[in-house]
N, C-alpha and C positions, 0 to 999 in steps of 0.2 A: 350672803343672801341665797336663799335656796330657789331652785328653779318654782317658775310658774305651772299652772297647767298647759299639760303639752300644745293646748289646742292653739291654731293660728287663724287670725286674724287681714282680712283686707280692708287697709284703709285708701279709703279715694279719694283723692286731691291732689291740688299739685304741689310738688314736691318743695316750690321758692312760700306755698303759701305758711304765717305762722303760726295759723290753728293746725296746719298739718305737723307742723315742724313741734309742737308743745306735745303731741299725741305722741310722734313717733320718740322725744325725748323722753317720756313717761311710760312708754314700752321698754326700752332703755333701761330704764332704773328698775322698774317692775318685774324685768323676767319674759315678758309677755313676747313673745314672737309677733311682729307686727310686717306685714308685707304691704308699703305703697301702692297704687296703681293708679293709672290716669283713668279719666272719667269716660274718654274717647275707645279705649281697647277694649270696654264691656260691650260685651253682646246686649239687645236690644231689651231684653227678659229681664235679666243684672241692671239696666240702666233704669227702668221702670221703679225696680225693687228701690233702688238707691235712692230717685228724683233728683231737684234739682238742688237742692241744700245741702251745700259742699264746705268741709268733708262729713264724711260718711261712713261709719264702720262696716262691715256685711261682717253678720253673727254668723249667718248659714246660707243657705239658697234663694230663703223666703226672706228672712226677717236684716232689717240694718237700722242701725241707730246714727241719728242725724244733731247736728250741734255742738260745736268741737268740746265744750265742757261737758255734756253728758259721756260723752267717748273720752274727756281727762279723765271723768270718775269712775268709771269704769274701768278702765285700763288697769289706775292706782289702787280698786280694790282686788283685784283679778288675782292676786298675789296675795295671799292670805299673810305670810310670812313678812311682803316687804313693810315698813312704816311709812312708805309715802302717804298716806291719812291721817295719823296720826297714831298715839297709842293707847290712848282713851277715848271716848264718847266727847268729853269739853273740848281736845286738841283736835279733831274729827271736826266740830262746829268753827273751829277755830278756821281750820283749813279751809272749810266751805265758806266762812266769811271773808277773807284774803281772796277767794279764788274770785267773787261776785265784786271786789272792789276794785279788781285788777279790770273785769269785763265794764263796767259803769263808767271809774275815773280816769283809765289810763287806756286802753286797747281804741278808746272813739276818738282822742284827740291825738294820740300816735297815728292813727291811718289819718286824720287830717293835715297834720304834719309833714308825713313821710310820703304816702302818696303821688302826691305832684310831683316829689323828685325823685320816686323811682318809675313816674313817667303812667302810670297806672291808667287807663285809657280811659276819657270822662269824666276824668275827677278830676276837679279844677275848683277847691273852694274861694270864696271871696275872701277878700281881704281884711272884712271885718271878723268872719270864721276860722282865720286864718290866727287873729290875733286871740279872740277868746279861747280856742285850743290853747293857745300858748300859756294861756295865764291860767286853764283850769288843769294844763299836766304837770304846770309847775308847781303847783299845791297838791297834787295828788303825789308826786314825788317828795316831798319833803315832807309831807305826811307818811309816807313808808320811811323816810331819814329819822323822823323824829322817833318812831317804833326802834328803828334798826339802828338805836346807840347804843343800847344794852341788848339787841339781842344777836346772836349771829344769824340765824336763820328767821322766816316770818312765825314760824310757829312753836318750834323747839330748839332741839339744839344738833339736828338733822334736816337734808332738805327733802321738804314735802312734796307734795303736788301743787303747791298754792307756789311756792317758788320759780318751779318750771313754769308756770302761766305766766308769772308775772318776770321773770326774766325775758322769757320770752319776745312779751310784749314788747321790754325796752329794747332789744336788740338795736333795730332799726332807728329805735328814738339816740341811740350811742352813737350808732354810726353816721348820722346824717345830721343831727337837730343839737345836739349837748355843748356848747364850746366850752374851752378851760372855766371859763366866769361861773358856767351855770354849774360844772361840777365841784367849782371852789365852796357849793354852799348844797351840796349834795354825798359829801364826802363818804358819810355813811352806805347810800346807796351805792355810791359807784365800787366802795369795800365790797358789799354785797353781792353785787350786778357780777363783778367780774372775778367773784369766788364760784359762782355758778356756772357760767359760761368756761369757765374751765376745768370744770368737771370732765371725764372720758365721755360721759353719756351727753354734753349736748356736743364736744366737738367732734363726737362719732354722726353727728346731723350737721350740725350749723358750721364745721370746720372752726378756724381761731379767728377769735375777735378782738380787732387791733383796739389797743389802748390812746393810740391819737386822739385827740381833740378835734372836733372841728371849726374852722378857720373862722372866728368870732362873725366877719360879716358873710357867710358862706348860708345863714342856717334863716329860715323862715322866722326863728324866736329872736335873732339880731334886726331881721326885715322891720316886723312888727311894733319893733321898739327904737325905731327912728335910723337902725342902720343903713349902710350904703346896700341898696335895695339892686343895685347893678349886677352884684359878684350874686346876690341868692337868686337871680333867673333861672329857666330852668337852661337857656341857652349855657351856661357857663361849667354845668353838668352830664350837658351830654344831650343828646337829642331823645324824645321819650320813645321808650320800650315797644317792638311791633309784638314783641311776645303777650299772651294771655293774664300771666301771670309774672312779676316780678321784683315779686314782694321782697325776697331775699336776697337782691343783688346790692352788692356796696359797691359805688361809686368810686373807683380810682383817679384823683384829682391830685396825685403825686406826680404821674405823667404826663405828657403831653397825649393828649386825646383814650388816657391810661383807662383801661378796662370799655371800649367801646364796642369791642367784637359781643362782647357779652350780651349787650344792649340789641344791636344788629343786628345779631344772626338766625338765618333759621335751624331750628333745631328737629333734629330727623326724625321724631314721631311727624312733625307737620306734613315730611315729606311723603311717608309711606303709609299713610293713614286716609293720602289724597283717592280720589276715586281712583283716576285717571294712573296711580302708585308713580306717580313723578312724574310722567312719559311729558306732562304740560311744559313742566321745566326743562327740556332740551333747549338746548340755544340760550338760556338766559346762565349772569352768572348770582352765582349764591352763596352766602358763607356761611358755612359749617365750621365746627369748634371741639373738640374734644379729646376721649384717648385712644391709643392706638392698640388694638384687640389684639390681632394679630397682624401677620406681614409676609408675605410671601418671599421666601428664598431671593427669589430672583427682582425683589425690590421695586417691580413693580403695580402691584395693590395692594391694599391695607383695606383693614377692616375698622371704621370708626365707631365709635358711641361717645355721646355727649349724657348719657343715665335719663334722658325723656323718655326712652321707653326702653324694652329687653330687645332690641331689632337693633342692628348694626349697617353703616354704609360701607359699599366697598367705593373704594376710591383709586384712579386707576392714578400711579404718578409718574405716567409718561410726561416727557418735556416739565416737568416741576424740577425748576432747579432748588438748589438748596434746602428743600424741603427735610432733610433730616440734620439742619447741620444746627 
C-alpha cells in the first residue's frame, strides 16, 4: 500500500475511548499519520475550535471535524490507493451500510453492557435495560454470523472500514460480556472478530486480545437470564474506575485483585495539568503506573510516563526498596 498524503492529522480523545481507538486503527491501515491528543493540553482557542463532542479531528487551525464515523470516512478515503471503502461505488454502499449497522445494533447495547463494569461514572442501567441490551446484541451478532458463513470479511474479501468499526465495537463485548455458550452459537463471528484483532494494525492500538471466555455466571447476559447474579456485581470486578475514561481497560479476574492498579491509579497528565502542578499532593500518597523513560546512573530517580500525556514524572527512589528487582 502506498503512503498517504503527507499531511497529519490531530485526533482528540482519550486514548482507552473506542471511537478513538477505530479512527487511530483506520489511520493505521490507511497510511494516514494520525497524532492522539488529550482534550485538556489544548489551548483555549484549539478547545473552542474542537467543542465538546469528543473525538474530534482538527483538519487545520480553524476547521475540525466532529463524530467518530464522519472521521472513520475520512480517514479510509484519505488514501486514494488504500481499499478500505471499497473498490467500487455497490462495495463503497456496502461498507457505509455495515458501518450504520454496527452504530444502531451493536455500539448502544455494548456501552449498556460493558459500562457498568468497566466502572464508567453514572452509568448504572436498570435491570430491565440491562436485559433488552442483552437480547437486542445478541441478534445483532448472529445477524453478522449468519452473513460471515460465506464471507470472510463484511464486505469483500479484504478488511474494510466497516470491519474496524465493528470489531471494534465488540472488543469490550469479548472481553467482559461473551461466555463459551454465547460463542458456541456465534462461531462465525468469533472466526471473524479475532482474524481482525490480529491484525498489526489494531494490535499496534488495542495490544492482543485474549481468547478466554468469560466465566458463564461472570457476565451481565448470564445475570439477566436467571444466572447467579452474585459473581456479575460489580464488587466481584473490581471497585469502579476514578479515571475519566475507561473504556478500554480489561478486567484481570485470573488474579487475586489482578489488574487493580489500572483501575486506581492516577495518572500523570491528572497530576501536571493541576493548577496548583501537584504542589496540593505533598503529603498524600498516590499510585502511579507505567514505563521507565530514563534512570539516572546513580539509581536514584527515574523518569515515568504511563502515555496520558508527552510530560514524564521524576520519581525519586530514595528508601524504595526492591523497586527494581
Amino acid at each position: 500500500m502506498s503512503a498517504a498524503n503527507t499531511s497529519s492529522y490531530r485526533l482528540v480523545g482519550d486514548r482507552d475511548d473506542f471511537q478513538v481507538r477505530k479512527c487511530l486503527i483506520t489511520a493505521k491501515f490507511a497510511g494516514v499519520e494520525l497524532n492522539r491528543v488529550d482534550a485538556d493540553i489544548l489551548d483555549k482557542a484549539t478547545q473552542q475550535i474542537v467543542g465538546t463532542k469528543l473525538p474530534a479531528l482538527l483538519l487545520n487551525d480553524t476547521t475540525a471535524i466532529n463524530q467518530s464515523n464522519a472521521i472513520l470516512r475520512f480517514i479510509a478515503r484519505k488514501n486514494p490507493s488504500s481499499t478500505l471503502y471499497g473498490e467500487t461505488p455497490e462495495q463503497s454502499a456496502q461498507v457505509d451500510q455495515w458501518i450504520d449497522y454496527v452504530l444502531n445494533e451493536v455500539e448502544t447495547c455494548a456501552s449498556v453492557l460493558t459500562y457498568p463494569l468497566l466502572g464508567v461514572p453514572g452509568f448504572a442501567p436498570s435491570a430491565e435495560a440491562t436485559s433488552v441490551a442483552t437480547t437486542n446484541m445478541m441478534k445483532a451478532l448472529q445477524k453478522l454470523d449468519a452473513h460471515l458463513l460465506d464471507h470472510m470479511y463484511l464486505v469483500f474479501d479484504k478488511i474494510s472500514v466497516a470491519d474496524v468499526a465493528a470489531a471494534t465495537a465488540c472488543i469490550n463485548v469479548y472481553k467482559l460480556i461473551l461466555t463459551e455458550q454465547h460463542r458456541s452459537t456465534l462461531k462465525n463471528v468469533t472466526r471473524w472478530f479475532y482474524t481482525c484483532v490480529n491484525q498489526p494494525q489494531f494490535k499496534d492500538i488495542v495490544g492482543a486480545v485474549s481468547e478466554n471466555c468469560v466465566a458463564a455466571s461472570g457476565s451481565p447476559a448470564a445475570a439477566s437470564s436467571g444466572g447467579e447474579t452474585k459473581s456479575s456485581s460489580r464488587s466481584s470486578r473490581g471497585p469502579a474506575s476514578t479515571s475519566p475514561a475507561v473504556v478500554g481497560v480489561e478486567f484481570n479476574t485470573t488474579l487475586p485483585n489482578g489488574g487493580l492498579w489500572r483501575r486506581n491509579r492516577t495518572r500523570i497528565r491528572e497530576i501536571i495539568t493541576r493548577s496548583d502542578k501537584g504542589l496540593g499532593l505533598v503529603g498524600q500518597t498516590i499510585t502511579v503506573a507505567g514505563w521507565i523513560k530514563s534512570l539516572q546512573k546513580n539509581m536514584r530517580f527515574l523518569q515515568l510516563g504511563d502515555g496520558s500525556c508527552a510530560n514524564t514524572l521524576q520519581v525519586s527512589c530514595f528508601g524504595v526498596g526492591g523497586l527494581f528487582s
